[in-house]
N, C-alpha and C positions, 0 to 999 in steps of 0.2 A: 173646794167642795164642802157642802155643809154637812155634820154629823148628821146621822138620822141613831131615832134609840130603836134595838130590834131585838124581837125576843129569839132565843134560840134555843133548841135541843141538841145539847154536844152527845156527839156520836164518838167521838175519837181526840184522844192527846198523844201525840208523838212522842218520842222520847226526848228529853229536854235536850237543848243542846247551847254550848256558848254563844254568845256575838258580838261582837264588839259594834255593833249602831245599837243595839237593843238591852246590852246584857242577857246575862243568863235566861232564858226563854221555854217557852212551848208552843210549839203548832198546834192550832185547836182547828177541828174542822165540826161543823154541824149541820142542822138541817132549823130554816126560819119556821117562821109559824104559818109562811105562806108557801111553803114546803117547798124552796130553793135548798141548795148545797148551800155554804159559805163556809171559807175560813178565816180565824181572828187572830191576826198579829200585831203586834206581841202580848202573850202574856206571860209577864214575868213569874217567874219561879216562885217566888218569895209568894207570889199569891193562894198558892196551894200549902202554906204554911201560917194562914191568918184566918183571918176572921172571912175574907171575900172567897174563900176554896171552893172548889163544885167539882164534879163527878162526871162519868159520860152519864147518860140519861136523866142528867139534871136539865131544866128548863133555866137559863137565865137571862137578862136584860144586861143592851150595853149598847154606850153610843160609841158608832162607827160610821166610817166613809172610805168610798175604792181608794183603792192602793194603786195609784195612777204609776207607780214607776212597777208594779208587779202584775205583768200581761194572763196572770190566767185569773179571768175572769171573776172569779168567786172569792179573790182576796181581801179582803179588807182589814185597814190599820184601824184602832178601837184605843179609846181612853181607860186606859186600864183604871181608872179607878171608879170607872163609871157602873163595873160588871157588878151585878146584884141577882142571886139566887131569886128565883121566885117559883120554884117548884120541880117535881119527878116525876118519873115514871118507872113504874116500879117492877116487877118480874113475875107479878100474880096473872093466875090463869096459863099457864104456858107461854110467859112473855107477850100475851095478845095484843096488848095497847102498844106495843114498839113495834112490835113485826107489824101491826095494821099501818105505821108512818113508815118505817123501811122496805117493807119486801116492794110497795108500786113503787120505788125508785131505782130496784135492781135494773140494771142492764143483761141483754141477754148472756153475755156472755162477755170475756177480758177483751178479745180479739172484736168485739162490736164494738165495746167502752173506750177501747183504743183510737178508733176512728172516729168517736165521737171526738174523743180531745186531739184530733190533729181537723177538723171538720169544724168545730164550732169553738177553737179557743177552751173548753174546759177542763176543769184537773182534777175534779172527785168524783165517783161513783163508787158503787156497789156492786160486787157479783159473788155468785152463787156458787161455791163450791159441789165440781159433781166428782171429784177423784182428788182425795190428797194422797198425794207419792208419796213426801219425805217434807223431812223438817231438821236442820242442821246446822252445825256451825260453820258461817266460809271460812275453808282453812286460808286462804290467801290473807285473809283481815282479821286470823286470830290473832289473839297475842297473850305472851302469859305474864303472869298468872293469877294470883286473886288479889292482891296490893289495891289494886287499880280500879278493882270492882265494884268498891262504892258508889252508888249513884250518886251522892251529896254527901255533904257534912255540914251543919252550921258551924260560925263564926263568928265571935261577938264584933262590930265597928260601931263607928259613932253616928250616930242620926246626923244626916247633914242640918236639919231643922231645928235641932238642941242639941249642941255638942255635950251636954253634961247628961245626955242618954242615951245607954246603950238600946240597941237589939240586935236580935239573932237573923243572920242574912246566910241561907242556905245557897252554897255554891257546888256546882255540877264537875264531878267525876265519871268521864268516859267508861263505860264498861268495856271490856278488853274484847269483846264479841259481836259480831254482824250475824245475824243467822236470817235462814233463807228457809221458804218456802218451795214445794214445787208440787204443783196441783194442775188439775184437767178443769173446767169448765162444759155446761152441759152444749153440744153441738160442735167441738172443737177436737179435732185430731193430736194437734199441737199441744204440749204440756209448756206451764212456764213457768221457771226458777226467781224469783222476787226478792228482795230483801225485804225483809219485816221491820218497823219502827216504832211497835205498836207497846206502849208505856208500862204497861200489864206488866209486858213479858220481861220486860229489863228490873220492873220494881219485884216482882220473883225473885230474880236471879240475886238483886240486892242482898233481898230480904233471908233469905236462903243459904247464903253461901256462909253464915252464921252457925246454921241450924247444922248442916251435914259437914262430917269429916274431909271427903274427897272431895275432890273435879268430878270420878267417873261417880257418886253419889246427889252429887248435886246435875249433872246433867240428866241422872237416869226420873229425876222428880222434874227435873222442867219437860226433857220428854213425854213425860207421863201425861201431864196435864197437856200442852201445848201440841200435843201430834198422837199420842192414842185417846185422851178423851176426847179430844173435837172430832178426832176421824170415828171415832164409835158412839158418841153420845150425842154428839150436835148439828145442828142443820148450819152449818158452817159458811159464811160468807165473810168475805175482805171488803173492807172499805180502801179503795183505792188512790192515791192521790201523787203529786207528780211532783218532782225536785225542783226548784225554784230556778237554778241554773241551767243541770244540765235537760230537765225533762221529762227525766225518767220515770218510769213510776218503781211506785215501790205501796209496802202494805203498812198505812199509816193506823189500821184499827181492826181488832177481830171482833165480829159479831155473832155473838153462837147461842141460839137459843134452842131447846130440847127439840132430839128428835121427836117425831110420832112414836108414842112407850112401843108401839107393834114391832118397831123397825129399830129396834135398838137391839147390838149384837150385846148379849153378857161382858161385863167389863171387871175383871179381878183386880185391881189395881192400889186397893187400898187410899190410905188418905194422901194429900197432901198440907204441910203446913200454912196456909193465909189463915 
């Protein structure tokens, strides 16, 4: 199959994760210019640490072609060194320009979006938070304790292209944490527990576990942000997407842009460090 070049607006980066066919990685999922879902695998690690880096609501170009051994539909493998910035969008006006591409692609609800991806092969969507419960660490896939926290660390090795030059090749540290979701959707009885993989929240935790003395001070600042300002401040949706193996879905991106100011409960909470 032949590359095509396609422009994209990434909505969502996963939390990195090893591989051994790819190396060190990230799931990227977006939205085309012809307002399809897609996702781009792989992009190496190392890219968010050069010159080629981009952001969620960055706009960027890259040749790609389906991922013919990966059955959900929206995947595609991409020349990593093809991906080239070409623009943003940015948070003025109340987030208008993103919500006007994201809100017509919500689905009505998880339990619809579901059926969509057993119905037509797909693995991304969006839906609309109407009740978040809880926000938490699984205790079954905790583990302690802050050692291990690191997101990355660089390395110096030898360029395979000139061995008489070094760089810096940033390698991936497991956070010791799975935390889960558990929210209602608008039309649904059923509430659903999710695991979260969504890049933000682990680069927090990175970043953070620096800053404050304790576990219970550092959890009481990712709470803070992560489960009372989206549940009081934001119009809260998951970008949705599904495990490669076993299926599942899980929450590969939050998208929280301002409530309506009317409908905003008081929020005492003080700052957080980014």
């Amino acid at each position: 199959m032949t590359k095509q070049k396609k422009k994209i607006l990434v909505i969502a980066k996963a939390v990195p994760e090893p591989s051994k066919t790819h190396g060190d990685s990230v799931c990227t999922a977006g939205i085309t210019e012809e307002g399809e879902f897609i996702r781009i695998y792989p992009v190496p690690f190392r890219i968010f640490c050069g010159e080629q880096r981009f952001s969620r609501y960055d706009w960027i170009e890259v040749e790609c072609e389906r991922k013919e051994t990966d059955n959900r539909k929206e995947s595609h493998e991409i020349d990593h060194n093809s991906i080239k910035k070409c623009g943003e969008i940015d948070t003025s006006n109340r987030w208008k320009r993103r919500n006007d591409i994201i809100f017509p692609l919500c689905s009505k609800n998880l339990n619809e979006l579901l059926k969509e991806f057993k119905q037509n092969s797909t693995s991304i969507g969006i839906v609309k938070v109407k009740e978040l419960i809880d926000f938490y660490i699984d205790p079954e896939k905790d583990k302690e304790p802050r050692e291990s926290t690191k997101a990355f660390q660089c390395i110096f090795d030898q360029d395979p292209d000139n061995s008489s030059i070094l760089k810096k090749i940033p390698k991936i540290q497991h956070s010791p944490h799975k935390y889960r979701y558990r929210f209602r959707c608008e039309g649904e009885e059923n509430e659903h527990n999710i695991i979260c993989e969504d890049w933000e929240l682990f680069e927090c935790e990175r970043r953070w576990i620096y800053k404050y003395d304790t576990k219970e001070e550092l959890w009481e600042k990712i709470h803070q942000k992560f489960y009372t300002y989206f549940k009081e401040k934001c119009d809260l949706h998951f970008i949705i997407g599904t495990h490669f193996l076993y299926k599942t879905p899980m929450i590969i991106g939050v998208y929280y842009p301002p409530k309506d100011p009317r409908k905003i409960v008081s929020l005492d909470s003080g700052r957080w460090g980014t």
